[in-house]
C-alpha positions as CSV (number, residue, x, y, z in Angstrom):
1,X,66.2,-92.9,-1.3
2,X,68.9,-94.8,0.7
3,X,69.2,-96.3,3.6
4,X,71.8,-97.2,5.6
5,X,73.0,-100.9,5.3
6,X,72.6,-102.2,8.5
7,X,68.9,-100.7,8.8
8,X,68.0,-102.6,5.5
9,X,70.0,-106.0,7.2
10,X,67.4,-105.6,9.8
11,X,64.7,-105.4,7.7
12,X,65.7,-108.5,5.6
13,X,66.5,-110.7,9.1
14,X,63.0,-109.3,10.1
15,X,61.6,-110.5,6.7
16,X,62.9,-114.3,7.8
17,X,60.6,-114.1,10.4
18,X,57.6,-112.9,8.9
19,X,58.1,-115.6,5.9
20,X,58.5,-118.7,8.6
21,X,55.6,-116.8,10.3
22,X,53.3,-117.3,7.2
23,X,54.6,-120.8,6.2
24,X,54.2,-122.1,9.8
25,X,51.0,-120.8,10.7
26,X,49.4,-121.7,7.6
27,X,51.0,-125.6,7.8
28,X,49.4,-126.0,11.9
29,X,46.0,-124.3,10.2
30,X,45.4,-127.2,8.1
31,X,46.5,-129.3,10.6
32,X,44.2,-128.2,13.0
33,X,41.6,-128.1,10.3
34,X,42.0,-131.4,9.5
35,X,41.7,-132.4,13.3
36,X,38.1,-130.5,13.6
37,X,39.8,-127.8,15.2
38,X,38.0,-125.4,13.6
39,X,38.2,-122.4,16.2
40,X,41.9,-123.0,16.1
41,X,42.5,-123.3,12.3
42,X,40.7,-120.2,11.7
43,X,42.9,-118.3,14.0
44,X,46.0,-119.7,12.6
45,X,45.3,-118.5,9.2
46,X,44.4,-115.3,10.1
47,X,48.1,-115.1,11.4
48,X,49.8,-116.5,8.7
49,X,47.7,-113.5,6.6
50,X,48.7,-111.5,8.6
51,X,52.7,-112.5,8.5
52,X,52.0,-112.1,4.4
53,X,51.0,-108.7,5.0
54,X,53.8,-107.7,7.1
55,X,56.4,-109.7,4.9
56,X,54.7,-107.3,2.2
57,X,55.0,-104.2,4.0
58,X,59.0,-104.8,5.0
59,X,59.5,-105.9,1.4
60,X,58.2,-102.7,0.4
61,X,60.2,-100.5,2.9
62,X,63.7,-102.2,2.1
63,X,62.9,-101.7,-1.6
64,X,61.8,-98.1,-1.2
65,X,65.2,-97.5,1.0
66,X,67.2,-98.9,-2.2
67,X,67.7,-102.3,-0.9
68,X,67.3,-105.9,-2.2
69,X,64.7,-108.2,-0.1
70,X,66.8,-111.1,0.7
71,X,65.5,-112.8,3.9
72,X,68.8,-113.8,5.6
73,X,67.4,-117.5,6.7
74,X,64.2,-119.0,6.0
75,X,63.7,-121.1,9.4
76,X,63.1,-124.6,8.9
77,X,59.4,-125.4,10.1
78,X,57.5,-128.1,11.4
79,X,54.5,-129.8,11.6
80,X,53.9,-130.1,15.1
81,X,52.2,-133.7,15.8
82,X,50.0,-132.0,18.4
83,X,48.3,-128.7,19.5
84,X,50.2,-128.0,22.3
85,X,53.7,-128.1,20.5
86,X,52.1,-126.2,17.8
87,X,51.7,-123.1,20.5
88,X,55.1,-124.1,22.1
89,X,56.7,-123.5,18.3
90,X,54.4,-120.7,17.8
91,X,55.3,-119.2,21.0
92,X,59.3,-119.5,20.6
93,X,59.1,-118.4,16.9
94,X,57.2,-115.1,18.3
95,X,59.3,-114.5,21.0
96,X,62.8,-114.8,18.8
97,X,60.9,-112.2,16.6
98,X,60.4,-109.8,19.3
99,X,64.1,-110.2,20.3
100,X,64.7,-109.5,16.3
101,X,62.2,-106.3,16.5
102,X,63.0,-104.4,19.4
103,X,67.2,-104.9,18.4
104,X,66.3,-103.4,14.5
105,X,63.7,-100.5,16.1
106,X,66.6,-99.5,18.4
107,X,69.1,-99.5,15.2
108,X,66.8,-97.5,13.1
109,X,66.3,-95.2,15.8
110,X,70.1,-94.7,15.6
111,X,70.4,-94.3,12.4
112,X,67.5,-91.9,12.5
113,X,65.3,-93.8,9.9
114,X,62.1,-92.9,11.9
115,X,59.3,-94.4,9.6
116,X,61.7,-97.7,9.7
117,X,61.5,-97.8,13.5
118,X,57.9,-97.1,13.3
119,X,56.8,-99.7,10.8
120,X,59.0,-102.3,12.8
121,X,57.7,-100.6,16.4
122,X,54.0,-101.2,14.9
123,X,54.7,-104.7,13.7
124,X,56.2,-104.7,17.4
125,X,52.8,-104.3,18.7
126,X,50.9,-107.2,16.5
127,X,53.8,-109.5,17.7
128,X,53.5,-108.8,21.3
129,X,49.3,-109.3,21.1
130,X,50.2,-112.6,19.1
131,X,52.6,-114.2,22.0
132,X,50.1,-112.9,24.5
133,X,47.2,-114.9,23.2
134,X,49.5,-117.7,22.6
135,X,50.6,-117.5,26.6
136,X,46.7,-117.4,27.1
137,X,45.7,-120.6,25.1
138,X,48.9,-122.2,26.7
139,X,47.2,-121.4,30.2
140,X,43.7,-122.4,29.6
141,X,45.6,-126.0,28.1
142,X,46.9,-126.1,31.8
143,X,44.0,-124.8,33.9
144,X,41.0,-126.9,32.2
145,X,43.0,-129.9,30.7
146,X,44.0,-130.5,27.0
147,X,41.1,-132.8,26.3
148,X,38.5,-129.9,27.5
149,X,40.6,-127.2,25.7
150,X,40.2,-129.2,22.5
151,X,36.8,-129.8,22.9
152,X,36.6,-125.7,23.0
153,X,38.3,-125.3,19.7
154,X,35.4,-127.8,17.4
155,X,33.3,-125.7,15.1
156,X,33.9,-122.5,14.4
């Protein structure tokens, strides 16, 4: 089967994403881990599993639509020294991503690969709950203070 180029491009630029994704979220786990942030690390590797499994999934697609999975750009990460720069990185990561997914879904919808825009529309969906609990954590930082926030996140 073959797709058309610019669908596949997508995909790929998507793919950058979901690779910083993993790397990032797994790097700020064992930070947090290594903090006692338990709550926090757990939740952080379970999105950078997550960003494996969709990096697997577009992979998959661009290769079934005769492609090559190139990521365009692997985004430089960081360790962020503290929790609330981690969510601040997290947060602009996810929101760049969702920019990314909503352009591609509209292109595949053009070029009326319909299982591309769904895949990418469903991937659309995990991203969107991901910068929402993001916003949330953000928030409770503000509302009950960093220290008591922190305290929150010991244990598991």
């Amino acid at each position: 089967m073959k797709g058309h180029a610019s669908v596949i491009a997508d995909l790929n630029h998507y793919l950058s994403f979901e690779l910083t994704g993993h790397r990032q979220y797994l790097l700020h786990s064992g930070m947090c881990r290594h903090w006692g942030f338990e709550r926090l690390a757990r939740i952080q590797q379970e999105y950078s599993t997550e960003e494996t499994q969709h990096a697997a999934r577009i992979i998959a697609r661009i290769l079934l639509l005769g492609g090559t999975a190139a990521p365009k750009e692997l985004r430089a990460i960081v360790g962020a020294p503290s929790v609330p720069e981690q969510i601040e990185l997290d947060r602009q990561l996810v929101s760049d991503a969702l920019t990314q997914l909503r352009d591609a879904a509209e292109n595949c919808e053009k070029r009326a690969d319909y299982v591309s825009r769904d895949l990418l529309r469903e991937m659309l969906d995990d991203e969107e709950r991901h910068l929402h609990w993001l916003e949330i954590e953000a928030g409770l930082i503000d509302k009950v203070g960093l220290e008591n926030y922190l305290q929150s996140q010991l244990g598991s």
